[in-house]
SEFI-591789 format. One record per residue: residue number from 1; chain; x, y, z of N, C-alpha, C, O, CB in turn. Coordinates in steps of 0.2 Angstrom, whole numbers, plus 5000, padded with zeros to 4 digits. Glycine has a CB too. Example, Ala and Ser with C-alpha at 12.3 -4.5 7.8 and 13.67 -1.06 7.14 Angstrom:
! residues 2
> 1, A, 5066, 4972, 5039, 5062, 4978, 5039, 5066, 4984, 5039, 5071, 4983, 5042, 5057, 4978, 5045 $
> 2, A, 5064, 4989, 5035, 5068, 4995, 5036, 5064, 5000, 5039, 5067, 5006, 5040, 5070, 4997, 5029 $
! end
This chain:
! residues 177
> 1, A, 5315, 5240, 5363, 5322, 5237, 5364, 5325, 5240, 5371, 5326, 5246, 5371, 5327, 5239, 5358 $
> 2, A, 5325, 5237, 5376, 5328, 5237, 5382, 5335, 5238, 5382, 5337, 5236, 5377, 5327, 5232, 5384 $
> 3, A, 5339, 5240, 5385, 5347, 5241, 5385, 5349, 5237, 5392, 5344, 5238, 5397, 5349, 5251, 5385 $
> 4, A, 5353, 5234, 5394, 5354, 5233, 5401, 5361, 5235, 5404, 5365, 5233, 5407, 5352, 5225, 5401 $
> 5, A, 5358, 5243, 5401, 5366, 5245, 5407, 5364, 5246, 5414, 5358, 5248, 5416, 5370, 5254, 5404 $
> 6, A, 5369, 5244, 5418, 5372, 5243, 5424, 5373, 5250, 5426, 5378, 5253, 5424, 5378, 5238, 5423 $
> 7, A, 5370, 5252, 5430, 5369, 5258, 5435, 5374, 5257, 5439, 5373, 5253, 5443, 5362, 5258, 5440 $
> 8, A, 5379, 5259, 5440, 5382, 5261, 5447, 5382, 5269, 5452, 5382, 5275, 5451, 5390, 5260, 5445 $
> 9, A, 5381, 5267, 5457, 5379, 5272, 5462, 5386, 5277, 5463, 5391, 5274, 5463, 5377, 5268, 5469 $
> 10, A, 5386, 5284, 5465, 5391, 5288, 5462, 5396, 5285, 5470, 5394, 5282, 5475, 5388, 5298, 5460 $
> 11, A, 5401, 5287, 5468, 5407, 5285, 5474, 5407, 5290, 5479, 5410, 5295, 5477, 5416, 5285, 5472 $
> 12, A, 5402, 5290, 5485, 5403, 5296, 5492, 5407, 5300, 5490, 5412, 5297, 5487, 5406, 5293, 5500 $
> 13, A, 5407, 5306, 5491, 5415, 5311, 5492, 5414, 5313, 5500, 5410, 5314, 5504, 5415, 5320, 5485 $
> 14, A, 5420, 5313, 5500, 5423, 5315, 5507, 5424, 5322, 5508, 5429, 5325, 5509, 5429, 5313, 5508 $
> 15, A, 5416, 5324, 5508, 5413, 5333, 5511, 5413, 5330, 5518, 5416, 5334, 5522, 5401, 5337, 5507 $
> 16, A, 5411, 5324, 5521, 5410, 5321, 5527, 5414, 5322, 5533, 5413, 5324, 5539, 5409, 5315, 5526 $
> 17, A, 5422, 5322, 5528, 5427, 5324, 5533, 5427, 5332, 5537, 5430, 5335, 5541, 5434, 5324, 5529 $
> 18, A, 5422, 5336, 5532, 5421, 5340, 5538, 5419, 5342, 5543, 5422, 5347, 5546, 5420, 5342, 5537 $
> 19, A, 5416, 5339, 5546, 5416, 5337, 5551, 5421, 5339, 5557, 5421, 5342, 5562, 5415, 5332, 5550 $
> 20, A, 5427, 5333, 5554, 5433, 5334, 5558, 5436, 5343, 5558, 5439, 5345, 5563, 5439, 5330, 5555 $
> 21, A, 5433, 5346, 5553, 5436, 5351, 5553, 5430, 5359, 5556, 5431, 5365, 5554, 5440, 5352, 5545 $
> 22, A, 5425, 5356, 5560, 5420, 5358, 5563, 5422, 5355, 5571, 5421, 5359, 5575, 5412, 5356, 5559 $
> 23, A, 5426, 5349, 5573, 5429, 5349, 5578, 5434, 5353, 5580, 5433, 5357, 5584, 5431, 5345, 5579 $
> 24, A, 5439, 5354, 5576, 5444, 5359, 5578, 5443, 5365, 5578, 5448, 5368, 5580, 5448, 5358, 5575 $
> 25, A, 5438, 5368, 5575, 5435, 5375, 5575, 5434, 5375, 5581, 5437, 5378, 5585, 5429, 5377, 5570 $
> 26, A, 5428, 5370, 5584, 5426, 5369, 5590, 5431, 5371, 5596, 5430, 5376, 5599, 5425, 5362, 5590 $
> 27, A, 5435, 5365, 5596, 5440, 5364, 5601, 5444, 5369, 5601, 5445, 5370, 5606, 5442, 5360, 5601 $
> 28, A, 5447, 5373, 5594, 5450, 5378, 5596, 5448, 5386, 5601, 5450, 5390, 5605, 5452, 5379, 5589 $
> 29, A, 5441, 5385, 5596, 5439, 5392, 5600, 5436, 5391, 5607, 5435, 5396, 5610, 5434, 5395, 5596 $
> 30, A, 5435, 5386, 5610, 5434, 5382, 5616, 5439, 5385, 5622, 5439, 5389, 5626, 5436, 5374, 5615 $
> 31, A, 5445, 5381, 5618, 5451, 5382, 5622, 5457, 5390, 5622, 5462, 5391, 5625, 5455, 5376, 5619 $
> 32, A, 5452, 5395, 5618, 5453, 5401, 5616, 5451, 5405, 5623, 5453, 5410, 5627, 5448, 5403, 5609 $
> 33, A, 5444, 5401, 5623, 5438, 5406, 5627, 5441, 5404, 5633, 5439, 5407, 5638, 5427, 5404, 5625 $
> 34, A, 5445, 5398, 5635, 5446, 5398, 5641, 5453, 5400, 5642, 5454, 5402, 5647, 5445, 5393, 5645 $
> 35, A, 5458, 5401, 5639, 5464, 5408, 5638, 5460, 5414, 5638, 5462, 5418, 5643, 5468, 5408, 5630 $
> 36, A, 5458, 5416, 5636, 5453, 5421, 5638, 5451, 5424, 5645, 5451, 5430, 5648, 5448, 5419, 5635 $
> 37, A, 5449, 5420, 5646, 5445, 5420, 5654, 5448, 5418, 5658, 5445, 5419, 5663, 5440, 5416, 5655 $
> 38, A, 5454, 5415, 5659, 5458, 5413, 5665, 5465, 5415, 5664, 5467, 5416, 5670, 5459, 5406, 5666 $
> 39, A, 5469, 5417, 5660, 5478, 5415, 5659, 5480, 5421, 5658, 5479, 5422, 5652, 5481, 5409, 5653 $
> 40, A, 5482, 5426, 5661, 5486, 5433, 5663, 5492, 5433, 5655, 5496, 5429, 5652, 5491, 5433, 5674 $
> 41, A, 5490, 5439, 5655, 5492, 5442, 5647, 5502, 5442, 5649, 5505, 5444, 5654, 5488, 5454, 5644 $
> 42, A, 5506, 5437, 5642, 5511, 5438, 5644, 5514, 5435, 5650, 5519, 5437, 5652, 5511, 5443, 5645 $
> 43, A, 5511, 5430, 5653, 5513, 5429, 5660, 5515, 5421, 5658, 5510, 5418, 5655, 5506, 5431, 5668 $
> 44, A, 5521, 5417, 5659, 5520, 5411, 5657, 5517, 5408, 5663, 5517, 5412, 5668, 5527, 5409, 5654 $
> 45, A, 5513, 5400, 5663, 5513, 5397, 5667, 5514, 5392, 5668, 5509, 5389, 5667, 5510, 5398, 5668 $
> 46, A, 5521, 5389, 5669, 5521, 5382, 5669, 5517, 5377, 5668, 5511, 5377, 5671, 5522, 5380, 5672 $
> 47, A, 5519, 5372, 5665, 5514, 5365, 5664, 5519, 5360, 5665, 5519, 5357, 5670, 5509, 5364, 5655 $
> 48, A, 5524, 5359, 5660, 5530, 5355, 5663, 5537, 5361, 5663, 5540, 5364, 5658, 5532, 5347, 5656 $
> 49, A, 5537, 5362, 5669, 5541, 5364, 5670, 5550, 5365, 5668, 5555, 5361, 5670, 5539, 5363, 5675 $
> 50, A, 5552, 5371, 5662, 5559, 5370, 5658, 5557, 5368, 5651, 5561, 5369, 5646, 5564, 5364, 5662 $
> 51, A, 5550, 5366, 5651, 5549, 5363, 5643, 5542, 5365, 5640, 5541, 5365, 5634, 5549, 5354, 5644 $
> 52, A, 5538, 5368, 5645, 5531, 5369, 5642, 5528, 5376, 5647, 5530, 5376, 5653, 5524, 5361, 5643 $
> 53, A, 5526, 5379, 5645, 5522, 5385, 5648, 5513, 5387, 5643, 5512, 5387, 5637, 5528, 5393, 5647 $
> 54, A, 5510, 5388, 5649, 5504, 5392, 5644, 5507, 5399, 5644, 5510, 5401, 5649, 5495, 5391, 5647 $
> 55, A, 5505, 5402, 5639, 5508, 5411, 5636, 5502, 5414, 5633, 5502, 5415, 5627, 5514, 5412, 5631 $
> 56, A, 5497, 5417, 5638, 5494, 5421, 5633, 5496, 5426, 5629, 5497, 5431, 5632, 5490, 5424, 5634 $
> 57, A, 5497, 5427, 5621, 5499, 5433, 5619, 5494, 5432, 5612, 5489, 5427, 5611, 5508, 5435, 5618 $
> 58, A, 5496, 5437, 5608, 5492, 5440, 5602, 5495, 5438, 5596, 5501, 5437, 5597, 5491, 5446, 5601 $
> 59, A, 5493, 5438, 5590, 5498, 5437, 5583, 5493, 5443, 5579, 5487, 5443, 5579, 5497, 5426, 5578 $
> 60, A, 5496, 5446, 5576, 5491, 5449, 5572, 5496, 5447, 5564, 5493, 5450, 5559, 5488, 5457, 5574 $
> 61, A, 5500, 5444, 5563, 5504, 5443, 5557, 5500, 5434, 5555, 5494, 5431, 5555, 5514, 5443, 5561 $
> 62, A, 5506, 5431, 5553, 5506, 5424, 5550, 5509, 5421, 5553, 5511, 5425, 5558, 5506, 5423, 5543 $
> 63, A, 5513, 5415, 5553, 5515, 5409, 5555, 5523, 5414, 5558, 5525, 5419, 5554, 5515, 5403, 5548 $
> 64, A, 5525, 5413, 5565, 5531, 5416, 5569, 5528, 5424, 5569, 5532, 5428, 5571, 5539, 5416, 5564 $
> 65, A, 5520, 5427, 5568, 5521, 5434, 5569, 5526, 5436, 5563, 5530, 5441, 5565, 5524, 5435, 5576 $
> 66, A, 5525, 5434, 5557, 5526, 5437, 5550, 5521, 5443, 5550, 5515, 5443, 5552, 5525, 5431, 5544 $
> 67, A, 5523, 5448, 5549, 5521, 5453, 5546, 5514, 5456, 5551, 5509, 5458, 5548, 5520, 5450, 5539 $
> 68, A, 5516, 5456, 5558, 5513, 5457, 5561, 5513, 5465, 5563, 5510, 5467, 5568, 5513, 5452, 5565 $
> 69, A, 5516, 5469, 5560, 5518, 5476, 5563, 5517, 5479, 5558, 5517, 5485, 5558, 5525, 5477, 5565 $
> 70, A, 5515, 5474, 5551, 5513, 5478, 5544, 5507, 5485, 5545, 5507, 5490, 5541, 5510, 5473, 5539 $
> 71, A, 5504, 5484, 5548, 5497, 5492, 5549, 5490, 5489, 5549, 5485, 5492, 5551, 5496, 5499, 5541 $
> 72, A, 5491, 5483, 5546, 5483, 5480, 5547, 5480, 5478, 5539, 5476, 5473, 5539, 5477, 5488, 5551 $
> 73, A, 5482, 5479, 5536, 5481, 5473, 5528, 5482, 5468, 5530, 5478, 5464, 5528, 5486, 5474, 5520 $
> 74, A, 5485, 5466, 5532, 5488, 5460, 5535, 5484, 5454, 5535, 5484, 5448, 5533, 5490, 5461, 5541 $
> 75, A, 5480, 5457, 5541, 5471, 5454, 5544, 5468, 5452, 5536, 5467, 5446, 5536, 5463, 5463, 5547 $
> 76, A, 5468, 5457, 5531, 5463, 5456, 5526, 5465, 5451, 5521, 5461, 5448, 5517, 5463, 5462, 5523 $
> 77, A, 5471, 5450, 5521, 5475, 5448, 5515, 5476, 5440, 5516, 5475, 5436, 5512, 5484, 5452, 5514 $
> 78, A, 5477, 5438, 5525, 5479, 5433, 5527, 5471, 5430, 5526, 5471, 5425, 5522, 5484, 5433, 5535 $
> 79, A, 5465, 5432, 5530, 5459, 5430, 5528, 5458, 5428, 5520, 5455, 5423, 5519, 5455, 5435, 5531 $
> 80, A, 5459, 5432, 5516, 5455, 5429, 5511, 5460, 5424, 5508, 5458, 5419, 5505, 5452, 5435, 5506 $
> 81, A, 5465, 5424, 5509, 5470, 5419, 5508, 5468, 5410, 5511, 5468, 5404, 5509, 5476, 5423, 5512 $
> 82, A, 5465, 5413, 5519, 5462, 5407, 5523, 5458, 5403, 5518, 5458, 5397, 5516, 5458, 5410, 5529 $
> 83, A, 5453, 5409, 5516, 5444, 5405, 5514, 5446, 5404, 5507, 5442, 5402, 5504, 5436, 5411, 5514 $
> 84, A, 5451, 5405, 5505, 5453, 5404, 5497, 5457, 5397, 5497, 5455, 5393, 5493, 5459, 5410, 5493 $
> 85, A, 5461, 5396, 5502, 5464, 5388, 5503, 5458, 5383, 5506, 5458, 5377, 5505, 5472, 5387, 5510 $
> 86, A, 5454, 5385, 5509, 5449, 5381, 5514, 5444, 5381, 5507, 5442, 5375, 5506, 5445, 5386, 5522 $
> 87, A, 5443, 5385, 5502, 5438, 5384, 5498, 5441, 5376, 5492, 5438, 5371, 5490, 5438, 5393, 5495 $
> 88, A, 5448, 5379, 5492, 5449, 5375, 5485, 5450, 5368, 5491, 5447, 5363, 5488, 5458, 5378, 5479 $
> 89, A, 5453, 5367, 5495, 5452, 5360, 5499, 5445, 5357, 5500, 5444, 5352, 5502, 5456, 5360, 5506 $
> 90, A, 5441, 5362, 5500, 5434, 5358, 5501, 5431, 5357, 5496, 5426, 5354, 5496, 5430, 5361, 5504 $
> 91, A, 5435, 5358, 5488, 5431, 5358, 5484, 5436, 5348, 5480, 5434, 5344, 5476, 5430, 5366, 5479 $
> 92, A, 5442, 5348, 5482, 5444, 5344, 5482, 5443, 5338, 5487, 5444, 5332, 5485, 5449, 5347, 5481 $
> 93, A, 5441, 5340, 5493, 5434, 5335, 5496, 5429, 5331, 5491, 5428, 5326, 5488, 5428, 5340, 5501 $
> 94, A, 5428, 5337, 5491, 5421, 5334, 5486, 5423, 5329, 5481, 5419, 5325, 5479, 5416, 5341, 5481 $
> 95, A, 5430, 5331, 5478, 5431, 5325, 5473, 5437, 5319, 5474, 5440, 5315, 5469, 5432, 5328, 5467 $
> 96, A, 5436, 5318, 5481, 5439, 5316, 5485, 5433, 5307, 5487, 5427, 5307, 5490, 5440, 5322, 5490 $
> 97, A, 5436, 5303, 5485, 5431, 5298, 5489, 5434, 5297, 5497, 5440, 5297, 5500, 5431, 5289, 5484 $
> 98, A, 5426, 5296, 5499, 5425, 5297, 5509, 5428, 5291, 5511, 5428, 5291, 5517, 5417, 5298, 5513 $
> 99, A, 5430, 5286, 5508, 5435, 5281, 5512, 5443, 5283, 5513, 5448, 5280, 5516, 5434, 5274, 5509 $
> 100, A, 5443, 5289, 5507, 5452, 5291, 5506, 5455, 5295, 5513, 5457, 5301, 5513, 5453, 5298, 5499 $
> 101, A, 5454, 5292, 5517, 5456, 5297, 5522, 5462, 5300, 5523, 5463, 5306, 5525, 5454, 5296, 5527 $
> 102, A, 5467, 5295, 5520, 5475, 5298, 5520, 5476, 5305, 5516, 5481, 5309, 5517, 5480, 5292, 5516 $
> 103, A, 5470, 5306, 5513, 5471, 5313, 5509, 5464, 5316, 5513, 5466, 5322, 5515, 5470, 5313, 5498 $
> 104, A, 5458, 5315, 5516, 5453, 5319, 5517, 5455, 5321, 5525, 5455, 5327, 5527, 5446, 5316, 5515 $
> 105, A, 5457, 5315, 5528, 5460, 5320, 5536, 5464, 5326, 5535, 5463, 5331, 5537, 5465, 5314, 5541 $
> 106, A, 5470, 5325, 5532, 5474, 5332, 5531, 5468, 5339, 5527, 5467, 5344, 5531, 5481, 5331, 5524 $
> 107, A, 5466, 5338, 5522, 5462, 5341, 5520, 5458, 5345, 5526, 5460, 5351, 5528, 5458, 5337, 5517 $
> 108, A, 5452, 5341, 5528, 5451, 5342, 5536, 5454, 5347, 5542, 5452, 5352, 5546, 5452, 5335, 5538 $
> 109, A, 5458, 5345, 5541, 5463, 5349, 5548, 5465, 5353, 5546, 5463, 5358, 5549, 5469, 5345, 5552 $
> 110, A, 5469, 5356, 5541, 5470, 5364, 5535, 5463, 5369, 5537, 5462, 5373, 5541, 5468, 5361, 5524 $
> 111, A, 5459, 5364, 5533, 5453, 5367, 5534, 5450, 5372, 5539, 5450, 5378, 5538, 5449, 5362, 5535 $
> 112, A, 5449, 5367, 5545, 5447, 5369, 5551, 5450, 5373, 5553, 5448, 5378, 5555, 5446, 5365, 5554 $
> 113, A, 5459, 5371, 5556, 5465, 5376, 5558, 5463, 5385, 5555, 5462, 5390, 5559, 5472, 5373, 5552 $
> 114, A, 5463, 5385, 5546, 5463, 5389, 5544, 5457, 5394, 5545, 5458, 5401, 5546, 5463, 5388, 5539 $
> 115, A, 5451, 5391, 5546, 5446, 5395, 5547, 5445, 5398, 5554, 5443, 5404, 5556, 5441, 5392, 5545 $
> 116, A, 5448, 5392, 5560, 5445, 5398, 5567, 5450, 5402, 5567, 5448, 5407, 5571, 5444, 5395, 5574 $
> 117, A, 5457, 5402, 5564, 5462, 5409, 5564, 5458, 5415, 5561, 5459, 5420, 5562, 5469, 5409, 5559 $
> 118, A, 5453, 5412, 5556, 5448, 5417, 5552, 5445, 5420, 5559, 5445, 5426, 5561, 5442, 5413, 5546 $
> 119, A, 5443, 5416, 5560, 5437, 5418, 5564, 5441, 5421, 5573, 5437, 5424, 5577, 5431, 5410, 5565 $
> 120, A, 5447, 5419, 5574, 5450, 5424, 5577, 5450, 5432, 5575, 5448, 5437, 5578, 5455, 5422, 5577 $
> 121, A, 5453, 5431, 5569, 5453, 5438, 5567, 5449, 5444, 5566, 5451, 5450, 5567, 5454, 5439, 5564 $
> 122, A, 5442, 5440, 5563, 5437, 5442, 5562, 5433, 5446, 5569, 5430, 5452, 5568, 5435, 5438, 5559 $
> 123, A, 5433, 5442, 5576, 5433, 5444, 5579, 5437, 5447, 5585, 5434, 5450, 5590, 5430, 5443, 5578 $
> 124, A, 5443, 5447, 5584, 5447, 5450, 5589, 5452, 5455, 5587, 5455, 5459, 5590, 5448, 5445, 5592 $
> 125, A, 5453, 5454, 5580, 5458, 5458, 5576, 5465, 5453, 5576, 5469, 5454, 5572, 5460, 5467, 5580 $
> 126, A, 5465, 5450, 5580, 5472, 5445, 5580, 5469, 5438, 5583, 5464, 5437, 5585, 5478, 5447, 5586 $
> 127, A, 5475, 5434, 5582, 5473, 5427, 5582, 5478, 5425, 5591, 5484, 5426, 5592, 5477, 5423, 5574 $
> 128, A, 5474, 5423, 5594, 5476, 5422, 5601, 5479, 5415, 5601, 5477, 5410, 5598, 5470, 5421, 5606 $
> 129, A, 5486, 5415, 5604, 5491, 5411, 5605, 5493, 5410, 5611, 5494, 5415, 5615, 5497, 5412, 5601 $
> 130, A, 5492, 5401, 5615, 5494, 5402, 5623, 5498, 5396, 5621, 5495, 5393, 5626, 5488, 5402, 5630 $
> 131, A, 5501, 5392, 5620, 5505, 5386, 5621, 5514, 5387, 5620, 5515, 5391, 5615, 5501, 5382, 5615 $
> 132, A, 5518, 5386, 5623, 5525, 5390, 5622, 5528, 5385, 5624, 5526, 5383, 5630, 5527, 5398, 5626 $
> 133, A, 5533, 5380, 5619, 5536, 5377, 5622, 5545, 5380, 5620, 5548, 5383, 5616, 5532, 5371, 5621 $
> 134, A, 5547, 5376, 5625, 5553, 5380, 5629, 5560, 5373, 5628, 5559, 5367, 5627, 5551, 5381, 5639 $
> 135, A, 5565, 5376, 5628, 5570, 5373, 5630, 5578, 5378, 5633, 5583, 5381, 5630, 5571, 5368, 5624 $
> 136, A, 5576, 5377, 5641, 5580, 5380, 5643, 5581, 5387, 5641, 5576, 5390, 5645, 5585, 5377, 5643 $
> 137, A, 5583, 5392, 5638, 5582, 5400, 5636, 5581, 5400, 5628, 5580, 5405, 5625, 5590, 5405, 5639 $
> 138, A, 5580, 5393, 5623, 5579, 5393, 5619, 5570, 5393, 5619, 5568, 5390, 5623, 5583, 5390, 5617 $
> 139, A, 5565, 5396, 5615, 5558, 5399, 5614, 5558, 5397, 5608, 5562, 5398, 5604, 5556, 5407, 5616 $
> 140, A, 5551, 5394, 5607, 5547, 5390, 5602, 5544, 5397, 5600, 5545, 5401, 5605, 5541, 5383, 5605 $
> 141, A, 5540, 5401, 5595, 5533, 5407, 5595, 5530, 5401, 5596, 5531, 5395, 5593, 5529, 5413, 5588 $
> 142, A, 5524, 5406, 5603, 5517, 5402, 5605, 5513, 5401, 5601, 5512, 5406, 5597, 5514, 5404, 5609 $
> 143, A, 5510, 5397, 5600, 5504, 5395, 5596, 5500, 5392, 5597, 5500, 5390, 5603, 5505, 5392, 5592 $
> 144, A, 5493, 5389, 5594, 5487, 5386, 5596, 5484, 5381, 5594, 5489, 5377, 5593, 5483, 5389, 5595 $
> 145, A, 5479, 5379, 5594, 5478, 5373, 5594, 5476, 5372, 5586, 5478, 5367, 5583, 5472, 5373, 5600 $
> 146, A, 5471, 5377, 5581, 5473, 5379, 5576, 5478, 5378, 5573, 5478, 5373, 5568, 5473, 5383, 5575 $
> 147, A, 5484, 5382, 5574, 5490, 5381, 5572, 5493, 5376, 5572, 5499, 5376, 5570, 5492, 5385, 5573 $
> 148, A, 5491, 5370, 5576, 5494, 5360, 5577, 5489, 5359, 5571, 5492, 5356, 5566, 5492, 5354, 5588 $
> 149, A, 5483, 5360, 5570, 5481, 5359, 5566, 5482, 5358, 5558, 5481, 5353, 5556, 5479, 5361, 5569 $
> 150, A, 5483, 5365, 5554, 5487, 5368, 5552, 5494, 5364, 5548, 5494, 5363, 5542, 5488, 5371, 5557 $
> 151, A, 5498, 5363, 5553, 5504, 5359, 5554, 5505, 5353, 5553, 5509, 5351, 5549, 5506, 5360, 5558 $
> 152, A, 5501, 5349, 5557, 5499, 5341, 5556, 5497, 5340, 5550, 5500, 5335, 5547, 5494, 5339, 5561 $
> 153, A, 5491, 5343, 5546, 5488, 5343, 5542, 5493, 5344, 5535, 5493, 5340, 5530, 5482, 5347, 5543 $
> 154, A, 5496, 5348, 5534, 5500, 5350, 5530, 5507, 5344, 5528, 5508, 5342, 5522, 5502, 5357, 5533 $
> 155, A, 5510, 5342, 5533, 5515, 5339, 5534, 5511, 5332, 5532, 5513, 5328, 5528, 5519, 5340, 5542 $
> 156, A, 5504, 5330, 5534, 5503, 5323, 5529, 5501, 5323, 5525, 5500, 5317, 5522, 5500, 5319, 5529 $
> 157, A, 5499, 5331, 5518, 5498, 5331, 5515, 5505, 5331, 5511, 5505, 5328, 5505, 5494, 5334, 5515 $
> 158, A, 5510, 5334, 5512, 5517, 5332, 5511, 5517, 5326, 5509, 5516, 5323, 5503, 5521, 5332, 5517 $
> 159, A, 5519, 5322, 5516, 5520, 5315, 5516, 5516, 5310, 5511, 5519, 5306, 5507, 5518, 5314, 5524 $
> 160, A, 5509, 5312, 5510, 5507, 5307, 5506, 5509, 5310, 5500, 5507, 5306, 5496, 5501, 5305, 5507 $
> 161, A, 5511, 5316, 5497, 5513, 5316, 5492, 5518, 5313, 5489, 5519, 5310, 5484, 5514, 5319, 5493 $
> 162, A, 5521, 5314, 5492, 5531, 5308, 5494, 5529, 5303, 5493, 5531, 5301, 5488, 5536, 5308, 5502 $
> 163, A, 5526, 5299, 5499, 5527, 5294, 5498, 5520, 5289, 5498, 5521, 5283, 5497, 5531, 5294, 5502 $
> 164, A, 5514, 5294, 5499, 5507, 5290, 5496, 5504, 5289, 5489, 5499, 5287, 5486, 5502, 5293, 5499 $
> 165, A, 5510, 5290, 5487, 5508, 5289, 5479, 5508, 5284, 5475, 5514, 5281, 5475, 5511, 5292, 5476 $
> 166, A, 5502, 5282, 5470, 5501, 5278, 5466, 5504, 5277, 5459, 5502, 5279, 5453, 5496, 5280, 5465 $
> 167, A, 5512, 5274, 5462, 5515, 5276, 5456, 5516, 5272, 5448, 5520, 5272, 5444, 5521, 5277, 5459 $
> 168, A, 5509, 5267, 5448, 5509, 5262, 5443, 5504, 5268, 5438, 5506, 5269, 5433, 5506, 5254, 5446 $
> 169, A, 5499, 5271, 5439, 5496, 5276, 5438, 5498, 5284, 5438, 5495, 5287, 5434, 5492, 5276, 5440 $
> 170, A, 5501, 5286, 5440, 5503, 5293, 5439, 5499, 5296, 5443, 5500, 5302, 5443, 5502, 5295, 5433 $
> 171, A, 5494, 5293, 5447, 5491, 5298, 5450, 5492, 5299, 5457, 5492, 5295, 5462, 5486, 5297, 5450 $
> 172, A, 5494, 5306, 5458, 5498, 5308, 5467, 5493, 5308, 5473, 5494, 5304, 5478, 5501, 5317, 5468 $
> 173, A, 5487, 5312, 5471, 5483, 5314, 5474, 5477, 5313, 5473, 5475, 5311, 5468, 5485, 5318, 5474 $
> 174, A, 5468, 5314, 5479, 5464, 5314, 5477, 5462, 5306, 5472, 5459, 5306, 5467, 5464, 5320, 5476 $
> 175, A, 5465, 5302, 5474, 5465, 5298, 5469, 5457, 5292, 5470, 5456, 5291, 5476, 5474, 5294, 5470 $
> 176, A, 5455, 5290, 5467, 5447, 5286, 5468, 5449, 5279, 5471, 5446, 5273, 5469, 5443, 5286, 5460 $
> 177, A, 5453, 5279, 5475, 5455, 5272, 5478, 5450, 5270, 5483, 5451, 5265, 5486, 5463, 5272, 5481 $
! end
């Protein structure tokens, strides 16, 4: 007796978007290694002058140099903290279909953000910050290319929360659309 069920092929998940988040590792530590190698500690340099400076300095804290004076747990606590968000976003990739990108690009960019701060830390003891923008005697904390990362990524995972949502189903997030 034959059965004739109908095979469907499983739905891609969106591990693929990693990728994007092997760019910005990329590019962040890219643009690290040439802060590094060219741009005097502390010294602003204009880029638009009144509004933008490159600034090399150091973070060994979190987001604003939070808790950067603490003695050094800090390093430890913020890292596993990193690979613990990068872990559960990648695993929500995986059950993520790879055409969703309104949820796997943010995913992505978290990701990546999070890890080359890892991988600052890891090897430098702090996370290197040159970007400072300005208005007149008011100061942005400098930050990196990571940390737009980071930020961007967060804010559309926001956003599609609010307002990417499937509200005939109930479903917010990771949804198999």
């Amino acid at each position: 007796m034959s059965t004739n069920r109908k095979r469907t092929a499983p739905i891609p998940n969106a591990l693929i978007w990693l990728t994007v988040s092997a760019l910005v590792i990329a590019l962040d530590q890219a643009s690290k290694y040439w802060v590094l190698a060219t741009l005097p500690e502390h010294t602003a340099v204009p880029v638009i002058e009144g509004m933008w400076n490159w600034y090399r300095s150091y973070n060994t804290g979190a987001a604003f140099s939070f808790l950067s004076d603490a003695g050094g747990w800090q390093q430890v606590v913020f890292g596993i903290l990193a690979l613990g968000i990068s872990g559960l976003l990648a695993y929500w990739l995986y059950q993520t279909p790879r055409s969703a990108y309104k949820v796997a690009l943010p995913y992505a960019l978290v990701i990546g953000g999070a890890l080359s701060n890892v991988i600052d830390r890891s090897l430098r003891g702090h996370v290197v910050d040159f970007i400072q923008w300005h208005w007149r005697d008011y100061y942005w904390p400098a930050f990196n290319l990571s940390d737009s990362a980071i930020v961007v990524g967060a804010i559309a995972m926001a956003l599609h929360g609010v307002l990417g949502s499937d509200r005939t189903s109930g479903n917010t997030t990771r949804s198999r659309a």
